[in-house]
C-alpha positions as CSV (number, residue, x, y, z in Angstrom):
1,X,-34.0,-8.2,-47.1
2,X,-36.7,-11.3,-48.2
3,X,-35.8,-14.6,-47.9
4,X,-37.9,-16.8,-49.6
5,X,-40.5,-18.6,-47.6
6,X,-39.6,-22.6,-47.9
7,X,-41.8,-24.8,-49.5
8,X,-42.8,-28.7,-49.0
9,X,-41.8,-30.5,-52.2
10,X,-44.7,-32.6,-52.4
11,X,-47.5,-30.5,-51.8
12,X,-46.2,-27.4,-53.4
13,X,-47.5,-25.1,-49.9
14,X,-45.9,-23.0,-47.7
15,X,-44.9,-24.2,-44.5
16,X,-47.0,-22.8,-41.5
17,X,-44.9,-21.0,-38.9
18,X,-41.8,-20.5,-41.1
19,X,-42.3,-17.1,-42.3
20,X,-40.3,-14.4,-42.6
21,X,-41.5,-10.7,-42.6
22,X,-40.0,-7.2,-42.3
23,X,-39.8,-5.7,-39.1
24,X,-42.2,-2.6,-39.3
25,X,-41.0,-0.5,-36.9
26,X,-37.9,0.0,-35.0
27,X,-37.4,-0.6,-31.5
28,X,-37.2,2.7,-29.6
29,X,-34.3,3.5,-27.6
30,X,-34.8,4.0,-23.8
31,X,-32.2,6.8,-22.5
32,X,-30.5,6.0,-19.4
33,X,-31.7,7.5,-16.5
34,X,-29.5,10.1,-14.1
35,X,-30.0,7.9,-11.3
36,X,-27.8,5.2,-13.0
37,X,-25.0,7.3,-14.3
38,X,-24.9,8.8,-10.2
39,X,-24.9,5.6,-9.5
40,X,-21.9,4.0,-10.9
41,X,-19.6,7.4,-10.9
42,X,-19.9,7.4,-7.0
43,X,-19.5,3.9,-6.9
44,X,-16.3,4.2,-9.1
45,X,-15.2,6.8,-7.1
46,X,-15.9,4.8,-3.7
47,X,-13.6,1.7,-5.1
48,X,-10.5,4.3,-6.1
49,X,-11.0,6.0,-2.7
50,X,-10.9,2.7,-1.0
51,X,-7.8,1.5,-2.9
52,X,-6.3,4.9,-2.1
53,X,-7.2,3.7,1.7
54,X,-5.5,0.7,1.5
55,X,-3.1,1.6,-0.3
56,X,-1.9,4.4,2.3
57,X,-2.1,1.7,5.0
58,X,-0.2,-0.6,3.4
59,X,2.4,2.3,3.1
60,X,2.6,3.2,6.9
61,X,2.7,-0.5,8.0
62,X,5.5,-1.1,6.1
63,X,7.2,1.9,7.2
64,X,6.5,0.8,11.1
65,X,8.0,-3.0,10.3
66,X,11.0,-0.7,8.7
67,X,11.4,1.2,12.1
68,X,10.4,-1.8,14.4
69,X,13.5,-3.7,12.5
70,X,15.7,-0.9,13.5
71,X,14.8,-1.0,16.6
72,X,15.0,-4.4,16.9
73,X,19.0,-4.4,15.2
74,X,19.8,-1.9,18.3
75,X,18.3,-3.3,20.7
76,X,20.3,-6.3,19.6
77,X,23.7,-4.8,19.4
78,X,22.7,-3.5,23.7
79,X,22.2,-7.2,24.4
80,X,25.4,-7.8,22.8
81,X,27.4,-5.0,24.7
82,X,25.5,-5.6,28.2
83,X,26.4,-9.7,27.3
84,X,30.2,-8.3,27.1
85,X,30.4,-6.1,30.0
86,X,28.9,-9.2,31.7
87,X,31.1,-11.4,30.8
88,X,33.9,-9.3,31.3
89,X,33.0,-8.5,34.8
90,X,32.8,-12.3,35.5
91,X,36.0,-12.7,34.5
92,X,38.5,-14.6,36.4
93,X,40.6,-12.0,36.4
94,X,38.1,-9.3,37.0
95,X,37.2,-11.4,40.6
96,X,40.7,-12.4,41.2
97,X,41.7,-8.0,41.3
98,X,38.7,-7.7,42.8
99,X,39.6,-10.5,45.9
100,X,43.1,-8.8,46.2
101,X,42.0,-5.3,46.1
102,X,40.0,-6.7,49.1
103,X,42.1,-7.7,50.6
104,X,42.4,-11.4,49.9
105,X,45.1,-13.6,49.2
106,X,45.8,-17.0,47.6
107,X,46.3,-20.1,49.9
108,X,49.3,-22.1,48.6
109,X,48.0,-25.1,50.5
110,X,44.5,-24.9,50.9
111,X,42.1,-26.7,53.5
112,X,38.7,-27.6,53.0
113,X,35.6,-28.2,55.5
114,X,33.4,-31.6,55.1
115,X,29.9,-30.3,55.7
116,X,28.9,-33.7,56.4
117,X,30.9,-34.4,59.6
118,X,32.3,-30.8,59.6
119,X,35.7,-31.9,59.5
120,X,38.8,-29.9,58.2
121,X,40.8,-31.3,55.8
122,X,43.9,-30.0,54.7
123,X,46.9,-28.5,56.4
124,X,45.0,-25.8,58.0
125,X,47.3,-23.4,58.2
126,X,46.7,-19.7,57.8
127,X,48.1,-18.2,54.6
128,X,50.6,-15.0,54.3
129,X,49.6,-12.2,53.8
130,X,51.2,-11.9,50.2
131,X,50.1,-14.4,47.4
132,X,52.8,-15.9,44.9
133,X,50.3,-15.8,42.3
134,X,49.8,-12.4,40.9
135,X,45.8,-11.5,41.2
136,X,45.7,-8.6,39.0
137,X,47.5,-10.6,36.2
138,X,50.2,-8.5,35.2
139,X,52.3,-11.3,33.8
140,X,48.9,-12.5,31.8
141,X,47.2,-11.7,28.9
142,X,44.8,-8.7,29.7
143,X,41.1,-8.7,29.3
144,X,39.9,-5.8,27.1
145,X,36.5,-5.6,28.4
146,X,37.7,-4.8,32.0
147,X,40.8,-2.9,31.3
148,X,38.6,0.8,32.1
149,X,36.5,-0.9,34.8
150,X,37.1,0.5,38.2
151,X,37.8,-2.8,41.3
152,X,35.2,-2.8,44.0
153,X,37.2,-1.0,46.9
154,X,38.7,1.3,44.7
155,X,36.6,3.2,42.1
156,X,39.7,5.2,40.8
157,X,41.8,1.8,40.3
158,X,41.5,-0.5,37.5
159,X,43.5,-3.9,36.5
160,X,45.7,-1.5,34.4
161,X,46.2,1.0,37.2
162,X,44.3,4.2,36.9
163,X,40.9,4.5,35.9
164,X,40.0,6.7,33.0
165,X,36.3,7.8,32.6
166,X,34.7,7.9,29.3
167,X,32.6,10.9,29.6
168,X,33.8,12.1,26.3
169,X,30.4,13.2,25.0
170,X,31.8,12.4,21.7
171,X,32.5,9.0,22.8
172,X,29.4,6.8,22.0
173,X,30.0,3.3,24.0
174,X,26.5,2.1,23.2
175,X,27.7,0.9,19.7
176,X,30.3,-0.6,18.3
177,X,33.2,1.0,17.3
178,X,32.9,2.0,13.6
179,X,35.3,-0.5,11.4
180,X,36.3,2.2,8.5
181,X,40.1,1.6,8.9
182,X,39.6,-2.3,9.1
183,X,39.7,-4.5,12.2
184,X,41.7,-4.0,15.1
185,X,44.8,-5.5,15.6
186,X,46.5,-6.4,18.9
187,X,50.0,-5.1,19.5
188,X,52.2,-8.0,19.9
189,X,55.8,-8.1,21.0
């Protein structure tokens, strides 16, 4: 295809430079060489190998976090339990049963010693050996977390009378009792 070759108006000549022409020849194709083609196949390979990589990591961290947060919800429900049995054994009743299965007894009229001066105040008199107040709490409400524990002195006593071991294998007291038939509710008279 020929364009025609622009003229100057005045003159009537052809413009120098502004020529058009046929291209003669055709510019010959190089082929690729197999160095290049090796090339970027391996490195294709490389990057989906690498994303395979990463991708498997990914995977296996976020199944450790899975397992480290199960671990973590048990460990929380033994803090709980130990936190009960703790405070359950620092009970006022628990150390009142334990004081009168020892052998103590309540003073209906105390006396107290004034480390200062070491003077006694009070009607120092020696108590009976019975108490008027009940340490074991009969006429009370009960504590549920000490009801099975055994008293100092006697390991086969407990508050309620006679201890009852859980070595029921079936028996699980690390967790929680399972709430399928809804919350427990205490007997009342």
């Amino acid at each position: 295809m020929f364009t025609p070759v622009p003229f100057e108006e005045e003159t009537g000549h052809r413009v120098p430079g502004r020529t058009l022409r046929p291209v003669e020849h055709t510019a010959r194709r190089r082929r690729p060489k197999l160095a290049y083609g090796i090339l970027a196949v391996m490195g294709a390979v490389t990057i989906a190998g690498a994303q395979m990589l990463f991708s498997v990591l990914s995977t296996q961290s976020s199944y450790e976090l899975s397992a480290l947060a199960q671990q973590q919800r048990e460990l929380t429900w033994q803090k709980q339990i130990l936190y009960d049995e703790v405070a359950g054994l620092s009970s006022p009743q628990y150390l009142a049963a334990n004081a009168a299965a020892l052998g103590m007894v309540i003073n209906e009229s105390p006396s107290y010693l004034r480390l200062s001066d070491g003077a006694v105040l009070g009607s120092q008199q020696a108590s009976v050996y019975t108490s008027s107040i009940d340490a074991l709490g009969r006429g009370s409400v009960p504590n549920a977390l000490i009801t099975q524990v055994p008293l100092v002195t006697a390991p086969d006593a407990t508050i309620d009378g006679v201890h009852v071991p859980l070595t029921d294998p079936a028996v699980d007291t690390a967790t929680p009792p399972s709430l399928t038939d809804g919350l427990p509710t205490p007997t009342t008279h």
